[in-house]
C-alpha angles and dihedrals in degrees: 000000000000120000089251091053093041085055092042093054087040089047089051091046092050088039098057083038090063105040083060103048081051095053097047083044088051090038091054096046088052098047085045089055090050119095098260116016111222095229091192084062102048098045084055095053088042098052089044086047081056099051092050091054097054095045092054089049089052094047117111133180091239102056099083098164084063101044076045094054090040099049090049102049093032116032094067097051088047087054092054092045084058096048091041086057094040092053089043086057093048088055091053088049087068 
């Protein structure tokens, strides 16, 4: 794998990372602004927002195996947060 390659695969990882630990940011602050905050939710949202985050300071371009691990598990699940707020926009278009 060429360096290019190495820093595109790296890029996509942070990226999905970050897209997550957006979304359960943006998750926690909507269910906060509601009547009665479910706590149990939010602590959830926020331990998974932490793990994100850890996993995105640890990460390295050189550790493929990881980005690897990471794109596979993560990257799909970024991609649905992103249609599931595009489609939320379109409704809001109508």
């Amino acid at each position: 794998m060429t360096e290019a390659e190495k820093w595109a695969e790296y890029d996509r990882t942070e990226h999905a990372l970050g897209i997550l630990i957006s979304h359960f940011s943006a998750c926690i602050y909507a269910e906060k602004k509601g009547g009665v905050p479910d706590q149990e939710q939010i602590e959830e949202w926020r331990n998974k927002r932490s793990e994100l985050m850890q996993l995105r300071r640890t990460l390295t371009v050189e550790d493929m195996a990881t980005i690897g691990l990471v794109n596979k598990t993560y990257v799909p699940k970024a991609q649905a947060v992103i249609r599931q707020t595009r489609h939320a926009v379109e409704l809001g278009k109508e």
